[in-house]
C-alpha positions in Angstrom: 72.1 -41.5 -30.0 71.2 -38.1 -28.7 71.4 -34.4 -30.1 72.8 -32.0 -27.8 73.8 -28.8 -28.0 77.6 -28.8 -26.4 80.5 -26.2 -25.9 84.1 -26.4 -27.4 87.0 -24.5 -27.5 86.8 -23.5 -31.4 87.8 -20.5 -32.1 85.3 -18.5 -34.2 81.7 -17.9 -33.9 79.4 -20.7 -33.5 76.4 -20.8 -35.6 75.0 -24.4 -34.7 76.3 -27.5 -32.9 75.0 -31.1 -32.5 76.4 -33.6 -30.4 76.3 -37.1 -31.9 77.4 -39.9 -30.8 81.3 -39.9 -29.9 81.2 -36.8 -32.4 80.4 -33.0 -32.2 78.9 -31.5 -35.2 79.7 -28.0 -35.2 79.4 -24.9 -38.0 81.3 -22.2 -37.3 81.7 -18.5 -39.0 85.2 -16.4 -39.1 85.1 -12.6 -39.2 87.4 -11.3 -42.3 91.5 -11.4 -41.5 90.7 -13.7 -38.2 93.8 -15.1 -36.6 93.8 -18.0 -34.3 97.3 -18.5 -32.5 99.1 -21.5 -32.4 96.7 -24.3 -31.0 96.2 -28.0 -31.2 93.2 -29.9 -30.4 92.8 -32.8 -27.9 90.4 -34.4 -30.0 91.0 -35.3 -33.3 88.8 -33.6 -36.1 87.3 -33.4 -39.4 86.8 -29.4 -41.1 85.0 -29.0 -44.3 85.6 -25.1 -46.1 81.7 -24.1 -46.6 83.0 -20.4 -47.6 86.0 -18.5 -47.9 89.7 -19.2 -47.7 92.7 -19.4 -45.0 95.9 -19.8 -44.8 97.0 -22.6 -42.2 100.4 -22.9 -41.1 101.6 -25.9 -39.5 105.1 -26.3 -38.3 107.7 -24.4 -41.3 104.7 -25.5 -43.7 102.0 -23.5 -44.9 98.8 -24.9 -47.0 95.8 -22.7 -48.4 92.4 -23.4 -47.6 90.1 -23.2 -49.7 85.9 -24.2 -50.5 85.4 -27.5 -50.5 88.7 -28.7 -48.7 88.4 -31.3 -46.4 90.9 -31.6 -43.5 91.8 -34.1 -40.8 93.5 -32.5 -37.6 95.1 -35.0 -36.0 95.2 -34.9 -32.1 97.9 -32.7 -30.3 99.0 -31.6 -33.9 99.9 -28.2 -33.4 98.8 -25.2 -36.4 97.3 -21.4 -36.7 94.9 -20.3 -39.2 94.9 -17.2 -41.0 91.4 -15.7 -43.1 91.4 -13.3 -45.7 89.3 -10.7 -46.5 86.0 -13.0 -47.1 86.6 -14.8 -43.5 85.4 -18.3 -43.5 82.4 -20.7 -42.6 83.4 -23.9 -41.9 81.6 -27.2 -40.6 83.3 -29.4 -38.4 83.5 -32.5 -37.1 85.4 -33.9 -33.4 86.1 -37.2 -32.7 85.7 -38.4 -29.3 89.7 -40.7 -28.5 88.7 -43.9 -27.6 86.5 -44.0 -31.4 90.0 -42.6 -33.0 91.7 -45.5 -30.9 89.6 -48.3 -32.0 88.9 -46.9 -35.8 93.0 -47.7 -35.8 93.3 -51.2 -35.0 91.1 -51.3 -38.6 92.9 -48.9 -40.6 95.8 -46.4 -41.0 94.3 -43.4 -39.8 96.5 -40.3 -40.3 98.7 -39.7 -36.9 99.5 -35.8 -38.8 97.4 -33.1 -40.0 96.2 -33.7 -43.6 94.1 -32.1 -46.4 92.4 -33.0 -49.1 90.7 -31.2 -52.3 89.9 -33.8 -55.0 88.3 -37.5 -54.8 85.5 -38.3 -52.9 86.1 -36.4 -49.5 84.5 -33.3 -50.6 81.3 -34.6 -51.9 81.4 -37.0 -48.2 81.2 -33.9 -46.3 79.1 -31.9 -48.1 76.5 -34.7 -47.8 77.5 -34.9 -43.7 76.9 -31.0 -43.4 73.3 -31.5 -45.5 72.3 -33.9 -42.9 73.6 -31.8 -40.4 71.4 -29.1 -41.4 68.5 -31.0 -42.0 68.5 -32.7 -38.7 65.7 -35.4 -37.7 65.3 -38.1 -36.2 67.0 -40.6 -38.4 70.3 -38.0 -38.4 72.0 -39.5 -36.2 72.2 -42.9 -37.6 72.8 -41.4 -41.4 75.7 -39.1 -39.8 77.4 -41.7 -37.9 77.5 -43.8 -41.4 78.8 -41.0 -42.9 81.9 -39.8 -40.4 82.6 -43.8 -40.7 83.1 -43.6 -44.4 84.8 -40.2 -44.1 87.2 -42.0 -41.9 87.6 -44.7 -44.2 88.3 -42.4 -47.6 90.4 -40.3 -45.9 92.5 -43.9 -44.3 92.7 -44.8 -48.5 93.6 -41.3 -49.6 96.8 -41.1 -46.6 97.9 -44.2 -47.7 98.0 -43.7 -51.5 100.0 -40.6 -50.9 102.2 -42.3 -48.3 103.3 -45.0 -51.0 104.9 -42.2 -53.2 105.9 -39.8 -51.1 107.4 -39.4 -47.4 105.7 -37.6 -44.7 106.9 -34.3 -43.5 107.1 -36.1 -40.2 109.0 -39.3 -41.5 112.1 -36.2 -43.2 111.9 -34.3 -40.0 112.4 -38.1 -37.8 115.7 -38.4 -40.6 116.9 -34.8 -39.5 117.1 -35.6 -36.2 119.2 -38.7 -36.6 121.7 -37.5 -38.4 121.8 -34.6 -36.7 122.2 -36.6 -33.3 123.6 -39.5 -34.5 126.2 -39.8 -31.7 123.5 -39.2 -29.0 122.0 -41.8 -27.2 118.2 -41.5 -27.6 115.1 -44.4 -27.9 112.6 -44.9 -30.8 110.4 -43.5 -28.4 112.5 -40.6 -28.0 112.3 -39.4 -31.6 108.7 -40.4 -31.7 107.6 -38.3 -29.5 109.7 -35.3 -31.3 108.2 -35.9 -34.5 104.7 -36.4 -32.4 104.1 -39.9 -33.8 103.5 -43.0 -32.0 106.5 -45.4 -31.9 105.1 -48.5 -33.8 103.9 -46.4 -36.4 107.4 -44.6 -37.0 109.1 -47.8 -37.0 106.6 -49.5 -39.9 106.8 -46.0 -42.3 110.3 -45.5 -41.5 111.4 -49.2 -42.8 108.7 -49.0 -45.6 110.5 -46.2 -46.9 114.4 -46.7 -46.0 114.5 -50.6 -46.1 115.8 -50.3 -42.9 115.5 -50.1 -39.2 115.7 -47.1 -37.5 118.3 -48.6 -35.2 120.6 -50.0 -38.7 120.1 -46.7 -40.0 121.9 -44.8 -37.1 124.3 -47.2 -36.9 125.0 -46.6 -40.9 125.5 -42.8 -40.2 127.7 -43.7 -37.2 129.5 -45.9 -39.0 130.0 -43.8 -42.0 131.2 -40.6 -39.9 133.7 -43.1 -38.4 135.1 -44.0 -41.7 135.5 -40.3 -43.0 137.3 -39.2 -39.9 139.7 -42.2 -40.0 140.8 -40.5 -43.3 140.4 -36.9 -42.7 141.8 -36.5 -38.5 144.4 -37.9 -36.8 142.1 -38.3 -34.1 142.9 -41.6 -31.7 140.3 -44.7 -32.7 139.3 -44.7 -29.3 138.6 -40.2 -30.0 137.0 -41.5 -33.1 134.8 -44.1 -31.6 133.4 -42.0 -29.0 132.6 -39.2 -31.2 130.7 -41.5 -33.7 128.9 -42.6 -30.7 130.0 -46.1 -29.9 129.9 -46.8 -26.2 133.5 -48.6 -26.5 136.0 -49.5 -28.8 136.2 -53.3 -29.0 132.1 -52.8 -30.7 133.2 -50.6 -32.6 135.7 -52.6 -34.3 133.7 -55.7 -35.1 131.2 -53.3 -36.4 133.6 -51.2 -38.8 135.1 -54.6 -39.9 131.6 -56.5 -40.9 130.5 -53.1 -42.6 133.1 -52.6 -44.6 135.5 -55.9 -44.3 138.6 -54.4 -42.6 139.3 -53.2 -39.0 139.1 -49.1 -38.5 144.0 -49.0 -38.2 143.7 -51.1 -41.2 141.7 -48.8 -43.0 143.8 -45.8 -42.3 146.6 -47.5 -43.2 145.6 -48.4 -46.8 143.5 -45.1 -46.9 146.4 -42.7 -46.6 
């Protein structure tokens, strides 16, 4: 384990770095009513507010930054920072991949941008950035405990939060479906438009509808089918195509298991 100084493409001033490990330690100042543009970093990070406050916006959502927030910047999660009139001093932390990539085969490390201001985050990184500043030779050993725990709390926190609430992500996956519910697209498809990985889109998405993402599709299809067998005159064939079933025949059994009569028997007794 062996300090270095290293470059990175931060924005702001750098005031110190130490490279640690699979992690770059680095404290970083912001001149008052700083904008950074749009960005997204390849490697996944830690920031801890030392001074100041920003406003960061991240997709149509904004959230203030203020001392003694801890954030976790997922990789390739896109977001711009804006600071006020006191500018900011910040201490961060990247994480080499290949640690993100094994730390997740142990626990549910955050695949979006999150942020937290209460619990035991704070106190974590105030106690990473005191060793940071007090660097010997024992340092490394003491910070790599410490990003380690830091990961581990901030695993808990995601979690907690993701058992009473849904992810911005997980609303915006829902958009997309029933907006292209006729479409023919993959899971990986609307993984990648949300920016989460596959598996994990499939596990929140049934934890929080009871269902598949495939069932759930088909439920939107299915319903769409039933309204316009009431409302249009359209053909069933028409109707089938425009709900997205790739032929007819399918579409039946489905419409018939769903909701125990065939699509012209429906109509019939509908009208």
């Amino acid at each position: 384990m062996v300090a270095a100084e290293l470059k990175t493409n931060l924005y702001g001033k750098t005031v110190k770095q130490k490279q640690v490990s699979e992690f770059t330690l680095t404290e970083r100042i912001y001149s008052p009513f700083f904008r950074t543009p749009n960005h997204a970093h390849e490697s996944a990070l830690f920031c801890l507010v030392l001074k100041g406050n920003y406003t960061e916006t991240y997709g149509l959502k904004k959230r203030e930054c203020l001392p003694s927030t801890v954030l976790f910047h997922a990789s390739g999660d896109p977001h711009a920072e804006y600071f006020h009139e006191k500018g900011g001093h910040s201490f961060i932390v990247e994480i080499e991949k290949n640690w993100i990539k094994n730390m997740r085969n142990r626990v549910p490390i955050p695949n979006i941008s999150a942020n937290f201001k209460t619990g035991n985050l704070p106190l974590l990184g105030a106690k990473l950035y005191k060793e940071f500043k007090q660097f010997d030779s024992l340092s490394p050993l003491i910070i790599e405990g410490l990003v380690m725990e830091i990961t581990g709390e901030t695993a808990r926190q995601y979690s907690h939060r993701e058992k009473f609430e849904k992810p911005g992500w997980l609303l915006k996956a829902e958009s997309y479906l029933q907006e292209r519910f006729s479409e023919s697209f993959s899971l990986k498809d609307v993984a990648e438009y949300v920016g989460i990985h596959p598996v994990y889109l499939a596990q929140t998405f049934r934890k929080f509808n009871r269902t598949t993402v495939g069932n759930y599709v088909r439920s939107i299809r299915l319903e769409n089918a039933r309204r316009q067998l009431i409302e249009t005159d359209f053909s069933l064939t028409d109707i089938s195509y425009k709900s997205g079933f790739s032929d007819q025949s399918h579409f039946t059994r489905l419409f018939k298991r769903e909701f125990g009569t065939t699509p012209k028997e429906y109509r019939q007794n509908s009208r």
